[in-house]
C-alpha positions in Angstrom: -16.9 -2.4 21.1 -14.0 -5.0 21.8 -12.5 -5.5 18.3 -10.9 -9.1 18.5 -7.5 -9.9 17.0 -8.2 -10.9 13.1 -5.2 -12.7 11.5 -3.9 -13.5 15.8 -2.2 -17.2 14.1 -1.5 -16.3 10.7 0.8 -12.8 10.6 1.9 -13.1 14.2 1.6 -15.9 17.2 -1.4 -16.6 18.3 0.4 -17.7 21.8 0.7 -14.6 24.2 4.3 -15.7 25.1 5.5 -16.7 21.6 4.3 -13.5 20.8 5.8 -11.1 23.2 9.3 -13.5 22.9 9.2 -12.5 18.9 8.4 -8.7 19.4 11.1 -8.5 22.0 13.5 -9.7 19.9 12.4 -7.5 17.1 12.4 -4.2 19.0 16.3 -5.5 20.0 18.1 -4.2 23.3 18.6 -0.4 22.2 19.4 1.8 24.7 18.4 4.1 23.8 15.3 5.6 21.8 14.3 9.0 20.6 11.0 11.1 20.8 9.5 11.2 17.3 6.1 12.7 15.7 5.9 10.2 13.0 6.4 6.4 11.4 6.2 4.5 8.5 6.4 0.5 9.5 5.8 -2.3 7.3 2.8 -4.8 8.2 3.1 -7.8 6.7 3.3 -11.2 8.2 6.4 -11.1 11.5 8.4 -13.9 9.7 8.7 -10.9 6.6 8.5 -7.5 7.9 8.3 -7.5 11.8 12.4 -7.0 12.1 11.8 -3.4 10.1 9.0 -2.9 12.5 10.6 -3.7 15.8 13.7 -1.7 14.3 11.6 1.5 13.4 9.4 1.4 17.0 12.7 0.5 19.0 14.2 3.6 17.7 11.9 5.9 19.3 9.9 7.2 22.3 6.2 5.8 22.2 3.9 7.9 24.4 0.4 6.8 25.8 -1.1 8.3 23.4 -0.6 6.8 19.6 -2.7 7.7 16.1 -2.5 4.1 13.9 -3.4 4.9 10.0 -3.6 2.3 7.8 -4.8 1.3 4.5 -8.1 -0.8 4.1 -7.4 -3.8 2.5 -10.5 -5.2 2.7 -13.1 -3.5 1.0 -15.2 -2.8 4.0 -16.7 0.1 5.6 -16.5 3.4 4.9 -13.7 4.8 3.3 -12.3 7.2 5.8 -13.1 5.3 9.0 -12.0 6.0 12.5 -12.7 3.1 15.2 -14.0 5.6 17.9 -14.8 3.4 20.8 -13.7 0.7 22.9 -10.7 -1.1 22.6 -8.3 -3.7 20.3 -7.5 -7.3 21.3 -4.9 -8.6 20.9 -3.1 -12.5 22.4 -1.2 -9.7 24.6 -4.2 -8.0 26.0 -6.1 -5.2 25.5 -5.3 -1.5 24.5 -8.3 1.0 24.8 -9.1 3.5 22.1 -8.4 6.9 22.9 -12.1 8.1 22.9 -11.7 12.0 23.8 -9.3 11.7 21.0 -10.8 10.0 18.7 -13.9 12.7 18.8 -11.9 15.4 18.8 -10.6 14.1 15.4 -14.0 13.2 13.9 -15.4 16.6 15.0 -12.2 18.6 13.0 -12.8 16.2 9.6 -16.5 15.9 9.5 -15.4 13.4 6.5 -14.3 11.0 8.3 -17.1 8.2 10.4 -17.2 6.4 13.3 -17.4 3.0 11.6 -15.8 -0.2 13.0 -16.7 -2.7 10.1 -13.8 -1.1 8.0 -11.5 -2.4 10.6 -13.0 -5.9 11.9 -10.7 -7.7 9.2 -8.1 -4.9 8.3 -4.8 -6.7 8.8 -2.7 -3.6 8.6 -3.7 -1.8 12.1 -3.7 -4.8 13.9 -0.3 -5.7 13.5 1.2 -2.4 14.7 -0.3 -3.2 17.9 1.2 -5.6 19.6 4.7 -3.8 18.9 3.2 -0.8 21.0 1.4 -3.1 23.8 5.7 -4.3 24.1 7.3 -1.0 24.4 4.6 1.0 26.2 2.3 -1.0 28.2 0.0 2.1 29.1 -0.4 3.0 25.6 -4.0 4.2 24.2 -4.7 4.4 20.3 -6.8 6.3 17.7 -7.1 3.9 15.1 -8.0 5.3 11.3 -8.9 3.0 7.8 -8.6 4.8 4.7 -9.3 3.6 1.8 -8.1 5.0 -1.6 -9.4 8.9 -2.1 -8.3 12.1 -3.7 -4.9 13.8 -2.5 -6.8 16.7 -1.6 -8.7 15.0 1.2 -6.0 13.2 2.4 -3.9 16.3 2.8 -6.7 18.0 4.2 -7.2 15.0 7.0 -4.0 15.3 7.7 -3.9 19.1 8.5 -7.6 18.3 10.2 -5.5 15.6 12.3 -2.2 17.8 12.9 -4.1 20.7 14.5 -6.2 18.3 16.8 -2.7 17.2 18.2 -1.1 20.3 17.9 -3.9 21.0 21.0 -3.1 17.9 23.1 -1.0 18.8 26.1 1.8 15.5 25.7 2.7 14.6 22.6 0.7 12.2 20.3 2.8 9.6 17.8 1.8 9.2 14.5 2.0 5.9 13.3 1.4 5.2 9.5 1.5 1.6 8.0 2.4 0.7 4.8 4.2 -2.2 2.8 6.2 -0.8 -0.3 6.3 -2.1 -4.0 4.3 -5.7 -4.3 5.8 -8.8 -6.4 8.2 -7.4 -8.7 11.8 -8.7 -8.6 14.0 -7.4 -6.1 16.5 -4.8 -7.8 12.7 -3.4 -10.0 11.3 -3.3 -6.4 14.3 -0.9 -4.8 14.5 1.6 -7.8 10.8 2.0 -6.9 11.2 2.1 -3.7 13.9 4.7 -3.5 11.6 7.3 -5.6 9.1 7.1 -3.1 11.2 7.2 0.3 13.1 10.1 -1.0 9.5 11.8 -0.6 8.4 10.8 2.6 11.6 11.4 4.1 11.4 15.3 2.3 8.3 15.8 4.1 7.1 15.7 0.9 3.0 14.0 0.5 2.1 15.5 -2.5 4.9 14.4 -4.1 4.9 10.9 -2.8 1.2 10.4 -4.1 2.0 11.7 -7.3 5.6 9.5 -7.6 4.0 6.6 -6.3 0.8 7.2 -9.3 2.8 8.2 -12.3 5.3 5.6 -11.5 3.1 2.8 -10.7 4.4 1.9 -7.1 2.2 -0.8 -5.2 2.8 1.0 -2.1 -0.7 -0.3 -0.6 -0.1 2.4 2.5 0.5 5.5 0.5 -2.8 7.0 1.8 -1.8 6.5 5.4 1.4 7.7 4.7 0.4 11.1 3.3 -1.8 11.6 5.8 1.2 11.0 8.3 3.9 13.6 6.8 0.4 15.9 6.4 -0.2 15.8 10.1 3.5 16.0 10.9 4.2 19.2 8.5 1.8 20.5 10.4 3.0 20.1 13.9 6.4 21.2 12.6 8.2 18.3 11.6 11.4 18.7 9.8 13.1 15.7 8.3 12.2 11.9 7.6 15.2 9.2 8.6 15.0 5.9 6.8 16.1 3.6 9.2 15.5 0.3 7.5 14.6 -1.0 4.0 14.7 -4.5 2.3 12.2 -7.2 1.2 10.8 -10.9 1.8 13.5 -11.7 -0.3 15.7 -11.4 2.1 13.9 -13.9 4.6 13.1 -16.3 1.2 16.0 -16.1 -0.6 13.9 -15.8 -3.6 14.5 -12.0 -5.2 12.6 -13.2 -8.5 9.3 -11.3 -6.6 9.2 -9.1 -3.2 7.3 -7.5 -1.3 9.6 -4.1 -0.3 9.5 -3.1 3.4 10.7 0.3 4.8 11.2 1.9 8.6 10.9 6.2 8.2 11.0 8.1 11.5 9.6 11.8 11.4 10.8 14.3 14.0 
């Protein structure tokens, strides 16, 4: 299946040119980049959150081979979905899913389907894309949808996940996405915010899902996210480097109520 840009127009250019001028400038002129095993980007509209992105993806090494996890917004499909064949579409082109991958994964976590409805709409995968069609023209992705389940099964994904890469013979980049806190006011939104970064970037899921419950974070991506640092724990990560963090604010003007945005690399 050829799953066709959804929001293509309304959180990025629709233009192929516009587009690829805008995630140019976003991923900068670094010089340099580093190998990683994991992120955490934002993915809200470009005009918001795509300088975090483009500074988080233009800090590291992306291989040919990339894992996208991100949170279903929608409401559609199954819960733990993994888009297992064909490829994405985007105004740049077209990336191919991974599909040895992809059933390597679905075979290790018998939980988890091959179901593309959860992603025809799902905003949050989508945009991560055309950041990695920039940097690494070759790339090929595994993308996942999960929507909100126990801690237990997301830990357990991400071990199922870690191990399948573990096996690969070049590395595989994890890529979680996730916004942080949602419409609170911009000094509420940080202290939040700061709780629940000091967790992912301790390697730290179980803590993170906890903090971000008993504390009543909006952090729509936490799922992704622990399955990230799960899979990365696994594979031997050691440390998570927060290399960006602010809000729309900061684009609007208006810190009365933000959306929090936050770049983690995981090596």
């Amino acid at each position: 299946m050829r799953r066709m840009p959804a929001v293509a127009g309304q959180f990025y250019p629709a233009d192929a040119n516009s587009l690829r001028t805008m995630v140019e400038g976003f991923l900068g002129k670094a010089s340099r980049s580093n190998p990683a095993l994991g992120l955490m980007v934002p993915h809200a509209g470009y005009i918001f959150s795509g300088a975090f992105a483009g500074q988080t993806f233009g800090s590291v090494d992306i291989p040919t081979k990339v894992v996208i996890i991100g949170p279903n917004h929608t409401g559609y499909g199954e819960s733990l979905a993994l888009f297992a064949k064909g490829s994405w579409v985007t105004p740049l082109g077209e990336v191919p899913v991974e599909e040895d991958l992809a059933d390597k994964i679905l075979k290790a976590f018998p939980r988890l389907v091959a179901d593309d409805l959860a992603h025809r709409f799902e905003h949050s995968l989508e945009v991560q894309v055309p950041f990695l069609q920039v940097k690494a023209p070759q790339v090929q992705i595994v993308p996942l949808c999960l929507a909100p389940v126990p801690l237990a099964e997301l830990l357990a994904l991400g071990e199922a996940v870690g191990k399948v890469l573990a096996s690969e013979k070049e590395r595989v980049l994890l890529v979680a996405s996730s916004d942080m806190t949602h419409y609170e006011p911009g000094i509420a939104a940080r202290k939040k915010d700061q709780m629940a970064l000091k967790h992912v970037c301790a390697l730290d899921p179980e803590g993170l899902y906890r903090t971000v419950s008993s504390e009543q974070i909006s952090m729509c991506g936490v799922v992704s996210t622990v399955v990230m640092l799960s899979a990365a724990k696994y594979l031997g990560a050691r440390k998570g480097h927060l290399i960006c963090y602010g809000n729309s604010g900061d684009v609007t003007g208006d810190q009365s109520e933000v959306v929090g945005y936050a770049g983690v690399v995981v090596d």
